[in-house]
TIKEDO-17810 format. One record per atom (N, C-alpha, C): residue in three letters; y negated, z, x. Coordinates in steps of 0.1 Angstrom, whole numbers, plus 2048, in hexadecimal, padded with zeros to 3 digits. Atoms other than C-alpha are relative to their C-alpha. Example, Ala and Ser with C-alpha at 12.3 -4.5 7.8 and 13.67 -1.06 7.14 Angstrom:
# residues 2
ALA80C800809;ALA82D84E87B;ALA7F4800809;SER80B8007F7;SER80B847889;SER7F58087F8;
END
This chain:
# residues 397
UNK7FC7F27FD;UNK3F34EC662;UNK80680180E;UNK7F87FE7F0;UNK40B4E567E;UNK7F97FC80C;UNK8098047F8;UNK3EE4D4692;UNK7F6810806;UNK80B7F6801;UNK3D84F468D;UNK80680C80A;UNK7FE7FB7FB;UNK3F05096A0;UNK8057FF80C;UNK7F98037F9;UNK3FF4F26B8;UNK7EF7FC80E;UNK80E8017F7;UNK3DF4F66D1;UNK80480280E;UNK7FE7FF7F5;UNK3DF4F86F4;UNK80380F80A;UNK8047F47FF;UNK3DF51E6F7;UNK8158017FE;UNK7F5805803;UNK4035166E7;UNK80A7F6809;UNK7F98087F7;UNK4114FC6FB;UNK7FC806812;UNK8017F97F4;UNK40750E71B;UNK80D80C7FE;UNK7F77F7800;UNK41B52D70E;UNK80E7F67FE;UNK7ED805802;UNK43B519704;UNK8037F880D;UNK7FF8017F3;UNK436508726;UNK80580980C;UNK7FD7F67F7;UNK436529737;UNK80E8057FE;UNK7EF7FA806;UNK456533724;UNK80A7F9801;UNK7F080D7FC;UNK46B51372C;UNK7FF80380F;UNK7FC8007EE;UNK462517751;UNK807811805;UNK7FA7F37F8;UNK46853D754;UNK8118027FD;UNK7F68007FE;UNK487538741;UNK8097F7806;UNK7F480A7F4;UNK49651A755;UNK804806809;UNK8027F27F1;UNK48E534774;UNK80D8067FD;UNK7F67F4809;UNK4A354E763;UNK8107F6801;UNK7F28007FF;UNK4C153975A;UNK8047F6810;UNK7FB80A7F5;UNK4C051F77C;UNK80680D80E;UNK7FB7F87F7;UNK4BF54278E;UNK80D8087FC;UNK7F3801801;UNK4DD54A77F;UNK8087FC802;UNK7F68077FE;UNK4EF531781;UNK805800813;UNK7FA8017EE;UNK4E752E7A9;UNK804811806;UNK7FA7F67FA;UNK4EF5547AB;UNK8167FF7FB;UNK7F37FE803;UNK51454F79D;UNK8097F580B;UNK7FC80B7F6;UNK51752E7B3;UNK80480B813;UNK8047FA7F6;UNK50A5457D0;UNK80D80C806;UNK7F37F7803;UNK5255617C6;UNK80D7FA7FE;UNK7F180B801;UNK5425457C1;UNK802800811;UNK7FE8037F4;UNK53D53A7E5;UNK7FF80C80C;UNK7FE7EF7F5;UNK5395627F8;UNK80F8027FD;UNK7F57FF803;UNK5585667E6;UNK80E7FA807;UNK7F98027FA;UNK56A54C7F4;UNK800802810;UNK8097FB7EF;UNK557556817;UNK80B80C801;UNK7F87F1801;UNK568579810;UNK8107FA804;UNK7F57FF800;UNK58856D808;UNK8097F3811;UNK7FF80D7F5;UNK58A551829;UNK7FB80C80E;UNK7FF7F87F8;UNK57D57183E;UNK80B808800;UNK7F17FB7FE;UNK59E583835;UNK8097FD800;UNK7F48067FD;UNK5B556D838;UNK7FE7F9816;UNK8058017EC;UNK5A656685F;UNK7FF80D807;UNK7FC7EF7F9;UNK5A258B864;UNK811803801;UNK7F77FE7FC;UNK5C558F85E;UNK80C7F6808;UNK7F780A7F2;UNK5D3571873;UNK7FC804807;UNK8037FD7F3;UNK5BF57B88D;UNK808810805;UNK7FA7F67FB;UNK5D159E88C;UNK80F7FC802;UNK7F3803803;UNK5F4591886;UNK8067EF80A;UNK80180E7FB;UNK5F056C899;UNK80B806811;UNK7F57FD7F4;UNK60A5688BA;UNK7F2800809;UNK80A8017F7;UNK5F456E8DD;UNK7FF7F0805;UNK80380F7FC;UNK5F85478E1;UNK7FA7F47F9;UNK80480C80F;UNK5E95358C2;UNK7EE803806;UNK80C8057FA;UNK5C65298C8;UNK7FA8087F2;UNK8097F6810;UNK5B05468AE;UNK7F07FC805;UNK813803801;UNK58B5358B7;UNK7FB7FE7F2;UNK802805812;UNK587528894;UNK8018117F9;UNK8017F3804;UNK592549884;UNK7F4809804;UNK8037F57FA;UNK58255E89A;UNK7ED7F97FE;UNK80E7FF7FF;UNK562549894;UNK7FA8037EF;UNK8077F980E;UNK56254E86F;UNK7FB80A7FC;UNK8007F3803;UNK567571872;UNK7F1802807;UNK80F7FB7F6;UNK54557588B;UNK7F57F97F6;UNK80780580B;UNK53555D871;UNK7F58077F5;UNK8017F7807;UNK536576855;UNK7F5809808;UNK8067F97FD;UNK51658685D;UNK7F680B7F5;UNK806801807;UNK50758C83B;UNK8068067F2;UNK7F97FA80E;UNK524599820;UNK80680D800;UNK7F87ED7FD;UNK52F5C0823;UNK80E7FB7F9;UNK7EF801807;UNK5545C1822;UNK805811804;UNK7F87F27FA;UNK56B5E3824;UNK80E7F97FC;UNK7ED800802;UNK5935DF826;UNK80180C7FE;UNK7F77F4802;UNK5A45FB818;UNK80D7FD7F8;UNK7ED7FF800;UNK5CE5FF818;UNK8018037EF;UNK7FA7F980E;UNK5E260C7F9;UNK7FC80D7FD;UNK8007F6801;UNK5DE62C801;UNK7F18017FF;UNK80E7FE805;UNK5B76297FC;UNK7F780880D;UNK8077FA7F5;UNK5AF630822;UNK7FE7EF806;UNK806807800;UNK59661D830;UNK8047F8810;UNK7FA8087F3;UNK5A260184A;UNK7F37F980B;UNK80980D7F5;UNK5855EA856;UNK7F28027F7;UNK810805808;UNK5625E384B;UNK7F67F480A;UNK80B8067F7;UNK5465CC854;UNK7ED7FB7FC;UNK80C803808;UNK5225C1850;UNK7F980D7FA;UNK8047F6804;UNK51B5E9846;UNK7F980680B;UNK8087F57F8;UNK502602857;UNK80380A807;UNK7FD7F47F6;UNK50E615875;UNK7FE80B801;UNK8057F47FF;UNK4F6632873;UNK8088037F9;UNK7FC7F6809;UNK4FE63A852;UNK80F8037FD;UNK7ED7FF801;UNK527635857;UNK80180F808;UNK7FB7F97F6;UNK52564C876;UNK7F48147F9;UNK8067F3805;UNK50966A863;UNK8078017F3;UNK7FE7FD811;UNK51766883E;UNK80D7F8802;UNK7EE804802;UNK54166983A;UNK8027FE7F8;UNK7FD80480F;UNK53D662816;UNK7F77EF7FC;UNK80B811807;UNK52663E81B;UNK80C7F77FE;UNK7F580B804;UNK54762981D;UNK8088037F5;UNK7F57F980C;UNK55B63A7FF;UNK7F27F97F6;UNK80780580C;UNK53D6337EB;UNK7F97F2800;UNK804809803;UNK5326137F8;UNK80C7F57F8;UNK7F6805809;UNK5586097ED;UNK8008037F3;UNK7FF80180F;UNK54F6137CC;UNK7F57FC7FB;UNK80A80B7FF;UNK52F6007CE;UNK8057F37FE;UNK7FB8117FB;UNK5435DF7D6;UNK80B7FF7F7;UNK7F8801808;UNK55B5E87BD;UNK7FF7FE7EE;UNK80A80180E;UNK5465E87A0;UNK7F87F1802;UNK80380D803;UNK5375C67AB;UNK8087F7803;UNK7F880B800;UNK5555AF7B3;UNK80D8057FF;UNK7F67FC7FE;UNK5775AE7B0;UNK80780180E;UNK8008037F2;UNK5875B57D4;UNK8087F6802;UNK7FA80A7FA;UNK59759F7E7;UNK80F807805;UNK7F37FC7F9;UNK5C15A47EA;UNK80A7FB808;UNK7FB8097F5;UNK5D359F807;UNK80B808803;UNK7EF7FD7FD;UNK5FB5A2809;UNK8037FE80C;UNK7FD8067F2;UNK60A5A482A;UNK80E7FD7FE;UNK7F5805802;UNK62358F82A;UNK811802808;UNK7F17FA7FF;UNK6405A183D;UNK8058107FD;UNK7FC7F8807;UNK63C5C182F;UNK7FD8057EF;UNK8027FF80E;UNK62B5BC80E;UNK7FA80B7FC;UNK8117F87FD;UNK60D5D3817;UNK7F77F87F4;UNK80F803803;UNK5F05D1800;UNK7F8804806;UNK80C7FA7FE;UNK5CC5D280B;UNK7FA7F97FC;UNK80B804808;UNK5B05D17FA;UNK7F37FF807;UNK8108057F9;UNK58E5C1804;UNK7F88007F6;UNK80D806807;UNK56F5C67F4;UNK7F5801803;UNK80B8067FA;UNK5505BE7F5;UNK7F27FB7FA;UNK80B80180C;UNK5285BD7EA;UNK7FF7F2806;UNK80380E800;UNK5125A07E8;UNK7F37FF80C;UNK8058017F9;UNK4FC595801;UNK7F47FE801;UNK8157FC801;UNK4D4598807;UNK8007F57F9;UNK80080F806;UNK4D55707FB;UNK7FD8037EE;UNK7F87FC811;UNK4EA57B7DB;UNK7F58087FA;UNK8097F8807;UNK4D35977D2;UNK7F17FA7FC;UNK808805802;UNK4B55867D7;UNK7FE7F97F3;UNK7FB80A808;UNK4C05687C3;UNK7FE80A7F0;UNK8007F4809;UNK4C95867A8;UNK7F48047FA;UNK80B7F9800;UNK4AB5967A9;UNK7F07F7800;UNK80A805801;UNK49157B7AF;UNK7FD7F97EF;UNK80780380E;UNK48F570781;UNK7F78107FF;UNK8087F4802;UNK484598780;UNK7F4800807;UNK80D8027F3;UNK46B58F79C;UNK7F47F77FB;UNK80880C806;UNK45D574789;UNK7F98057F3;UNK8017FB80C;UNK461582768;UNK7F180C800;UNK8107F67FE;UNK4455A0777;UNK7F57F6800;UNK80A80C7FB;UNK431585786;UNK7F97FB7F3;UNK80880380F;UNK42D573762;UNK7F980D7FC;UNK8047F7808;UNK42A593754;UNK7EF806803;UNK8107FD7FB;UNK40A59D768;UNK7F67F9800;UNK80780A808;UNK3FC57B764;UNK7FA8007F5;UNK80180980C;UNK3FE575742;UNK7F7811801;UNK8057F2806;UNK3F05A1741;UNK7EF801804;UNK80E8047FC;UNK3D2594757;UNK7F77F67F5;UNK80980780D;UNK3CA578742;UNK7FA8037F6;UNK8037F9811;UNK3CD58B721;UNK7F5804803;UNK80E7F47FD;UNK3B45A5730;UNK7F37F9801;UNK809807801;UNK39F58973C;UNK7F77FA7F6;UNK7FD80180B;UNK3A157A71D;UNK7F68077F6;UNK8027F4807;UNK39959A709;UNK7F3802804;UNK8067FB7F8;UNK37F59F720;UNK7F17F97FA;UNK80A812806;UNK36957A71A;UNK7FF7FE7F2;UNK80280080E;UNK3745826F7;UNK7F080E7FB;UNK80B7F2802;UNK35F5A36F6;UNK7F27FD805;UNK80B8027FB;UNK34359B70A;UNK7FA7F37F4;UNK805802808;UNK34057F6F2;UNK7FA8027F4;UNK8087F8809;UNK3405966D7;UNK7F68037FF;UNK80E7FA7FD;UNK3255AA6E9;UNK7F57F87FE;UNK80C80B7FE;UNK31058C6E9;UNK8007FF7F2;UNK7FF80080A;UNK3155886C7;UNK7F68087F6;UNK8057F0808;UNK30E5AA6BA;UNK7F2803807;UNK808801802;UNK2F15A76D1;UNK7F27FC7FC;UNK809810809;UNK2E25846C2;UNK7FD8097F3;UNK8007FD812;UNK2E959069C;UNK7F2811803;UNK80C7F5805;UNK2D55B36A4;UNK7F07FF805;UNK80A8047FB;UNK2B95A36B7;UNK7FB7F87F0;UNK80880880C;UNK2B558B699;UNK7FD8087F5;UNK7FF7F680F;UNK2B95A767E;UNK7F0803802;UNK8107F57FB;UNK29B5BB68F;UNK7F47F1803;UNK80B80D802;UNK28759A693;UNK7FB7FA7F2;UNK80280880F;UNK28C58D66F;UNK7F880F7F9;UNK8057F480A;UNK2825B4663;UNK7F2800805;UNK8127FD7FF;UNK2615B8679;UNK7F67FA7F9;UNK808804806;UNK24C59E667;UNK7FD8087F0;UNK8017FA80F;UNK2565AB643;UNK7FB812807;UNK8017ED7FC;UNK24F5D4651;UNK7F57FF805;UNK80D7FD800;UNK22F5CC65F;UNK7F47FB7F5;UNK80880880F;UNK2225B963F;UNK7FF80A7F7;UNK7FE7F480B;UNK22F5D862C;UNK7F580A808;UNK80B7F07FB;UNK21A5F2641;UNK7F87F8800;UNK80C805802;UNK1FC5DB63D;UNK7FE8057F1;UNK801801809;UNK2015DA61A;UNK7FD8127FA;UNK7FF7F3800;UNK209602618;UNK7F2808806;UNK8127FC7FC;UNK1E660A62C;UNK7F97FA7F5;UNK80B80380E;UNK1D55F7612;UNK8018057F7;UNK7F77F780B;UNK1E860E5F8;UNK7F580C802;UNK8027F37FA;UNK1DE62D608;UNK7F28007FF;UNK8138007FF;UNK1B8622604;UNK7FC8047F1;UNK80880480E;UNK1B86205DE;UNK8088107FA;UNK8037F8806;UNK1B96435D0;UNK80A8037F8;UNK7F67FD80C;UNK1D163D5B7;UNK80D7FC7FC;UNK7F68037FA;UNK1ED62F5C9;UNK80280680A;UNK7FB7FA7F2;UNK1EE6495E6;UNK80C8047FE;UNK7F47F9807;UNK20C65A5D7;UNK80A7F5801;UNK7F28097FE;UNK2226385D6;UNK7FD7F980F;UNK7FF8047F5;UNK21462C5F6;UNK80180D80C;UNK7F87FA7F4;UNK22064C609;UNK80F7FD7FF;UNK7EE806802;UNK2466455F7;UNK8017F1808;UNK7FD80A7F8;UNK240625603;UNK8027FC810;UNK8018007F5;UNK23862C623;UNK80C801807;UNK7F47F77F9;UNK25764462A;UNK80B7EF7FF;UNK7F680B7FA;UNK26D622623;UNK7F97F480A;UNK80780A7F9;UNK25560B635;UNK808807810;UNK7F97F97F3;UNK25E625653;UNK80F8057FF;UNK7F48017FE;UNK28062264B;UNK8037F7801;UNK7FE80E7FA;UNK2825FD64E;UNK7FD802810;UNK8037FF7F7;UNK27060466D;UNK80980580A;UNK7F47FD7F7;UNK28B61767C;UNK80B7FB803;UNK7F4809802;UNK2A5603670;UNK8017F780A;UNK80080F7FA;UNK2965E7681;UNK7FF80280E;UNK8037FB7F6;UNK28F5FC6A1;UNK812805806;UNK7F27FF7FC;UNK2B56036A3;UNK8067F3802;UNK7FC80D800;UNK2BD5E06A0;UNK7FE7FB80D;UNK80A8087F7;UNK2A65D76BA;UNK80780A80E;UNK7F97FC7EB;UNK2B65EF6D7;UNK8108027FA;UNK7EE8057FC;UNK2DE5E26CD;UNK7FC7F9802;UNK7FF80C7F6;UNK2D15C16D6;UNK7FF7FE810;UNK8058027F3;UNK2C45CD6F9;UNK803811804;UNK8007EF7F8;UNK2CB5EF711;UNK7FB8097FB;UNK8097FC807;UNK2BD609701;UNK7FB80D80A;UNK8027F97F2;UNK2AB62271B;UNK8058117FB;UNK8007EF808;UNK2BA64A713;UNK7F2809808;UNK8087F77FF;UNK2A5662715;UNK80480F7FD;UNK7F97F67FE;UNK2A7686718;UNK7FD80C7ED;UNK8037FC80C;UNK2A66966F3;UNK80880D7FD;UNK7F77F280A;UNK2B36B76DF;UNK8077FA7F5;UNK7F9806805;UNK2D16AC6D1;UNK8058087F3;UNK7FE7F980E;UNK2D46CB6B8;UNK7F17F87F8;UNK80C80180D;UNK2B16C06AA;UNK8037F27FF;UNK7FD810809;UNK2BD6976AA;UNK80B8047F3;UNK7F7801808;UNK2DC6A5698;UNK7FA8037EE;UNK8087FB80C;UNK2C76BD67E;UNK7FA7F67F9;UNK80A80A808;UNK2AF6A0676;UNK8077F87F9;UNK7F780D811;UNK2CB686667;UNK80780A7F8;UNK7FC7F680D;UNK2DD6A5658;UNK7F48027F5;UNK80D7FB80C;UNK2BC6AD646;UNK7FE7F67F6;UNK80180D80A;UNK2BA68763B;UNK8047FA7F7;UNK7F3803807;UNK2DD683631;UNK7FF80A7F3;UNK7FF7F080D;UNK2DB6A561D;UNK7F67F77F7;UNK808806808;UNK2BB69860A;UNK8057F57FB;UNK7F980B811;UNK2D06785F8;UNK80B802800;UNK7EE7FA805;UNK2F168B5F7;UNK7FF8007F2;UNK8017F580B;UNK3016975D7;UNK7FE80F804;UNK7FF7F6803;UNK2F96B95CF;UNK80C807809;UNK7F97F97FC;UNK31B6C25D3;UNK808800812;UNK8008017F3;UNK31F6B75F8;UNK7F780E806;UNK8067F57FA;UNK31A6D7611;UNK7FF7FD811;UNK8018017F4;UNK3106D0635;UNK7FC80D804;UNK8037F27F8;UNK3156EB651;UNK8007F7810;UNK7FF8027F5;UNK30A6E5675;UNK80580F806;UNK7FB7F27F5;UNK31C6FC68F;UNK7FE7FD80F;UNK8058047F5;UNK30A6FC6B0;UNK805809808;UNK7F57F77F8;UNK3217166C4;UNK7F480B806;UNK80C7F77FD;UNK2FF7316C5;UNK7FA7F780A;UNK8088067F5;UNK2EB7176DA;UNK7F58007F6;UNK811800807;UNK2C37156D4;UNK8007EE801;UNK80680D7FC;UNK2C36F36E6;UNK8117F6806;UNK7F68087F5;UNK2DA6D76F8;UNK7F47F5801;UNK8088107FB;UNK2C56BD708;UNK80B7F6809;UNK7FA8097FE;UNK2D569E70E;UNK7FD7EE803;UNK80980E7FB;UNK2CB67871B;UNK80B7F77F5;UNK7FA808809;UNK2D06646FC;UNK7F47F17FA;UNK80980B807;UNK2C26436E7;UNK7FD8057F4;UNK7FF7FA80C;UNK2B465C6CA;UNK8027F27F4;UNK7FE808804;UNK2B163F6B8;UNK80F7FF7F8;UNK7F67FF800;UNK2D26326B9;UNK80C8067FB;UNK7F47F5804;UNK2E36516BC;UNK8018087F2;UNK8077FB80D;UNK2D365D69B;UNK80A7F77F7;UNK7FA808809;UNK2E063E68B;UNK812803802;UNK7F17FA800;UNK30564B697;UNK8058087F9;UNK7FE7F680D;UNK303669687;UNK8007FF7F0;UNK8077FF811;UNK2F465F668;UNK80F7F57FE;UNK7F2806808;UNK314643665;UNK80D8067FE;UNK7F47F1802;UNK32C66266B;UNK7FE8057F3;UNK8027F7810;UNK31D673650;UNK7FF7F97F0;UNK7FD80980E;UNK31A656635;UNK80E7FD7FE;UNK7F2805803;UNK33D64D63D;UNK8068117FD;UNK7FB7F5808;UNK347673634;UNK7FE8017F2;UNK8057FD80E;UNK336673618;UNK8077F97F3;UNK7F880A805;UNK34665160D;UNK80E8037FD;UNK7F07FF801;UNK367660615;UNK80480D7F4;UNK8007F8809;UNK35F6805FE;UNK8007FF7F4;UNK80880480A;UNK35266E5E3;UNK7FB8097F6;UNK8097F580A;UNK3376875D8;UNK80380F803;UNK7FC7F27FE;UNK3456AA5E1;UNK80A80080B;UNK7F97FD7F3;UNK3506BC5FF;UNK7F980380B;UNK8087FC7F6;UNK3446C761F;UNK8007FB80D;UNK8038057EE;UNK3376B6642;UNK7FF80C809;UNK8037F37F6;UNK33A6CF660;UNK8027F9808;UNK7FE8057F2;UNK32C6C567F;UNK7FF80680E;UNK8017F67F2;UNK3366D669E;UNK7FD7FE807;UNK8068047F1;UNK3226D46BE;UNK80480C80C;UNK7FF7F27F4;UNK32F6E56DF;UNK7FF7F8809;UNK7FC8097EE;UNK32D6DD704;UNK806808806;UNK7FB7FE7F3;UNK3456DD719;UNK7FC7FB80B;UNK8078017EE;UNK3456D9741;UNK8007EC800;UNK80980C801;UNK3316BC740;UNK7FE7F37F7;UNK80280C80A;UNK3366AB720;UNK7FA80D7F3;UNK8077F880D;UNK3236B2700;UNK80B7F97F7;UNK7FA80880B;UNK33B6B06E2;UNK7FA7FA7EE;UNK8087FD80F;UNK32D6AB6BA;UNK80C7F87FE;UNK7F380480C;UNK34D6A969D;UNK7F77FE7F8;UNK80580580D;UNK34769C67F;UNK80A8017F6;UNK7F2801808;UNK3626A9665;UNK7FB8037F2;UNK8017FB80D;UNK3626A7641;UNK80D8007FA;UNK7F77F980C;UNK3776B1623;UNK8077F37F8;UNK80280E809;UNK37C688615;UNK8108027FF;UNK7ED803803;UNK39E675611;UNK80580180A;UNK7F78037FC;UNK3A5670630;UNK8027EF80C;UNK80180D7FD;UNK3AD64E647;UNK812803805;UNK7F48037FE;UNK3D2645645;UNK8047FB812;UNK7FA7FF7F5;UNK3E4644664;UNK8027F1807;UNK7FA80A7FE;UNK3EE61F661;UNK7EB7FC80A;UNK80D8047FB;UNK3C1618663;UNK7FB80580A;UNK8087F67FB;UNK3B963467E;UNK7FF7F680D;UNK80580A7F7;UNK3BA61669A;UNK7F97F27FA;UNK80A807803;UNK3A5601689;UNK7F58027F9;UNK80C7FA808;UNK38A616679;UNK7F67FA80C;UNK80A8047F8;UNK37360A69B;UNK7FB7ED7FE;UNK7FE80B7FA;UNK37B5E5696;UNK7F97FA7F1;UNK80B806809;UNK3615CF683;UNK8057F77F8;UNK7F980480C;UNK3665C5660;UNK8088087FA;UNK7FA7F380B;UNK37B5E5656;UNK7F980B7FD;UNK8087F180A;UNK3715FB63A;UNK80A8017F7;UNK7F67FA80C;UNK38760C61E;UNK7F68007F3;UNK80B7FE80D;UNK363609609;UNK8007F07FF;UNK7FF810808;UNK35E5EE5EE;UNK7F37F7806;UNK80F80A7FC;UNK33D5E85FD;UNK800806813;UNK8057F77F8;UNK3305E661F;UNK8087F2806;UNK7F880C7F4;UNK3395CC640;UNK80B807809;UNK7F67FF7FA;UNK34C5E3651;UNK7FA803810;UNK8098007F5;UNK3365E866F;UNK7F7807803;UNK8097F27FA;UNK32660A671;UNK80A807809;UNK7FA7FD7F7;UNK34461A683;UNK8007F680E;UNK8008097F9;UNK3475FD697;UNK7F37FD80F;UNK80B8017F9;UNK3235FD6A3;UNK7FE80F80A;UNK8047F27F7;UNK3246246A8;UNK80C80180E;UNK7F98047F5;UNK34261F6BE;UNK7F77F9808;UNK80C8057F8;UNK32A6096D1;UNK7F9804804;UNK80D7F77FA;UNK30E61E6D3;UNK80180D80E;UNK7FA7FB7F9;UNK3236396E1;UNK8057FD80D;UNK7F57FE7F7;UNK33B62D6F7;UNK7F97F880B;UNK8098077F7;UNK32560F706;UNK7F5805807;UNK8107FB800;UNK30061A704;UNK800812808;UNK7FE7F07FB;UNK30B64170D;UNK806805806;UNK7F48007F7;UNK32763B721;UNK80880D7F8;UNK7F87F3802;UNK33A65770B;UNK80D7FC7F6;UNK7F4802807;UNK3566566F1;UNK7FB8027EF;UNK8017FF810;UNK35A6516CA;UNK8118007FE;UNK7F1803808;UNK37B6556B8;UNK80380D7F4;UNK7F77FB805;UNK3916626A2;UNK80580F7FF;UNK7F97F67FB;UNK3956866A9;UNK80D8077FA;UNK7F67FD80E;UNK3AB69168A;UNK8027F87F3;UNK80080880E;UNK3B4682667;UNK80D8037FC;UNK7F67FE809;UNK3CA68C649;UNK7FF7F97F2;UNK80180780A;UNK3CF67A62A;UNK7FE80A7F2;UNK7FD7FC804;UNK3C168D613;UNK7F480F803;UNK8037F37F7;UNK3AF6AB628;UNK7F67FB808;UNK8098047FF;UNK394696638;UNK8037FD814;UNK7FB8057F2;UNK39068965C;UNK7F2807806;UNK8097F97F3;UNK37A69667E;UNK8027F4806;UNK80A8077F6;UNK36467C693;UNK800807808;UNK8077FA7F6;UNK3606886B3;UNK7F67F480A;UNK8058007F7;UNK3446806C9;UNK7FC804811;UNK7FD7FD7F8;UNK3476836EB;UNK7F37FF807;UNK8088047F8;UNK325682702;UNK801807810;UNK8037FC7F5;UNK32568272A;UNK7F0807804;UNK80E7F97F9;UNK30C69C73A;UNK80480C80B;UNK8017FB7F5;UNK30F6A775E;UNK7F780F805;UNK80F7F77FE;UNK2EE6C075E;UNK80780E7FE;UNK8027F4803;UNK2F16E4762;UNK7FC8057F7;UNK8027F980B;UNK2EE6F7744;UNK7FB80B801;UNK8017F0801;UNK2DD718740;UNK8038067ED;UNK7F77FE80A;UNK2E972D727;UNK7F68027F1;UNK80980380F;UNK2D3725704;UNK80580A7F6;UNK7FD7FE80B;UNK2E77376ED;UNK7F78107FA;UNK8067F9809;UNK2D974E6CE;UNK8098027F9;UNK7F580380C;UNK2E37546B1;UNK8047F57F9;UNK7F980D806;UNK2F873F69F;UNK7F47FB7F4;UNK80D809808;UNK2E471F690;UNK80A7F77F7;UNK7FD803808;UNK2F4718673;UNK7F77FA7F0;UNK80580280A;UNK2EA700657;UNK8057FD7F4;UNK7FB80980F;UNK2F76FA630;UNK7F87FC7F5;
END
């Protein structure tokens, strides 16, 4: 068990995690080191700044005077007891001499990151206070684990994607193989049946079961004709997408129950022509409408709305059923989920497919109540000028 998890995908990650955290704490550590030693920088610049003010005109100040010139890199302000500002250095001229409030507040900048630095004068017992930020070094130092921390972060977000990426296209290959083979293993059996069914149709007294037979022979046929363009591109073409929709409502109606009521609502249009895989897209709708039906069990009503907007065609699919809980409503696309006792799980999945890939358009989720029934929306891209089709309203139940 412990073998089965301890894989290389694993020891890379716990790899990555001991080095970014060593980073993290070694840059800590040399930012405190870094801040230990400015500090005593600070406090070795004030005690030289004020000998050099206070020193006799005969004492040799080179040393002092070179520490202080040194200091090129740590902002300091002196300010007295009274909270008026004595000295500064290492700060921004412009903005001292355009903005009267940049030193008041860079002192409460520098006072919020260190403690200052206090300096008694020793014959009248003057305080002043030095303080003081940290230096481009210091910040850096600071700031370079968050520097890193992105860095991994967009790495590891590239890879994932990559990843995700090589995983999917594998899929696609997948889903192509399996429907290539499907529609390969069906043609031999489906042209042996329509041989068999022509021979039917000759004898007089079988015409009657060899037209029933027929209609499923040419339902295999289609089956296997759908199969056969998800393995490979499928070319669209330009079709009347109220009469693709009418034709699987008509089909579905005919093995409904009774008490199932289908209404199409075509927004008064005669026509919409649209470049689709009838095929295909047929088999989309018709898995909308089985899974309503599924979700109704037996009674209730499919309404499918078709409108275009500026340059997309829409078609809903809403019925009256239970419902898809809130927790499932991102994974109803994802292959192998169903809420039914039977079934692989793999008609939404595919019609997602057909859509979004094959039609460049959209599938999802538009609504859902538990209870009150859920709306499919279909989305289809179409650029074309429209002229205005509409009639009377083409309503069917």
């Amino acid at each position: 068990m412990f073998l089965r998890f301890f894989n290389w995908r694993t020891v890379l990650s716990v790899i990555a995690i001991a080095i970014v955290t060593g980073t993290i704490f070694y840059s800590r550590y040399l930012a405190k080191k870094i801040a230990a030693d400015e500090r005593r920088k600070v406090e070795t610049w004030v005690e030289a700044e004020k000998f050099l003010i206070n020193s006799p005109p005969d004492v040799d100040t080179r040393l002092v005077s070179a520490i202080i010139i040194n200091n090129r890199d740590i902002p300091i302000i002196g300010v007295n007891e009274a909270g008026d500002i004595i000295e500064y250095i290492n700060l921004d001229s412009n903005k001292i001499r355009k903005d009267a409030g940049y030193l008041l507040r860079k002192v409460k900048q520098f006072k919020s990151q260190h403690t200052p630095i206090i300096y008694t004068d020793p014959l009248n017992g003057k305080k002043d206070l030095y303080y003081y930020g940290s230096s481009q070094l210091l910040q850096e130092v600071r700031y370079y684990p968050l520097v890193q921390l992105l860095i991994v972060a967009l790495f590891t977000f590239f890879v994932l994607y990559g990843i995700s990426v090589r995983n999917r296209s594998a899929q696609n290959q997948l889903w192509a193989g399996m429907a290539k083979e499907t529609a390969h293993q069906l043609g031999t059996p489906v042209t042996s049946l329509e041989g068999w069914v022509a021979m039917l149709k000759e004898d007089p007294g079988t015409a009657k079961v060899a037209g029933e037979l027929a209609k499923d022979v040419d339902r295999l046929q289609l089956v296997s004709d759908r199969f056969s363009k998800i393995g490979s591109t499928p070319k669209l073409e330009e079709k009347d997408l109220l009469v693709q929709v009418e034709n699987v409502v008509d089909y579905v109606r005919r093995r409904s129950p009774g008490k199932v009521h289908f209404i199409v609502n075509t927004g008064n249009m005669q026509s919409i022509p649209v470049k689709i895989s009838a095929a295909l897209f047929d088999w989309v709708i018709e898995n909308l409408l089985k899974n309503a039906l599924d979700a109704m069990g037996g009674k209730g009503t499919v309404t499918i709305d078709i409108t275009v907007a500026s340059e997309l065609v829409q078609v809903d699919v809403t019925d009256t059923g239970k419902g898809i809980a809130a927790t499932h409503l991102n994974k109803v696309f994802k292959p192998g989920f169903t809420t039914k006792k039977r079934g692989w799980g793999l008609g939404l999945t595919l019609s997602h497919r057909i859509i979004c890939q094959y039609h460049k358009g959209q599938l999802f989720v538009k609504s859902s109540e538990p209870g009150r029934g859920t709306t499919f929306r279909i989305i289809l891209p179409d650029k074309r000028p429209r002229p205005d089709t509409r009639i009377n309203p083409h309503l069917k139940s």
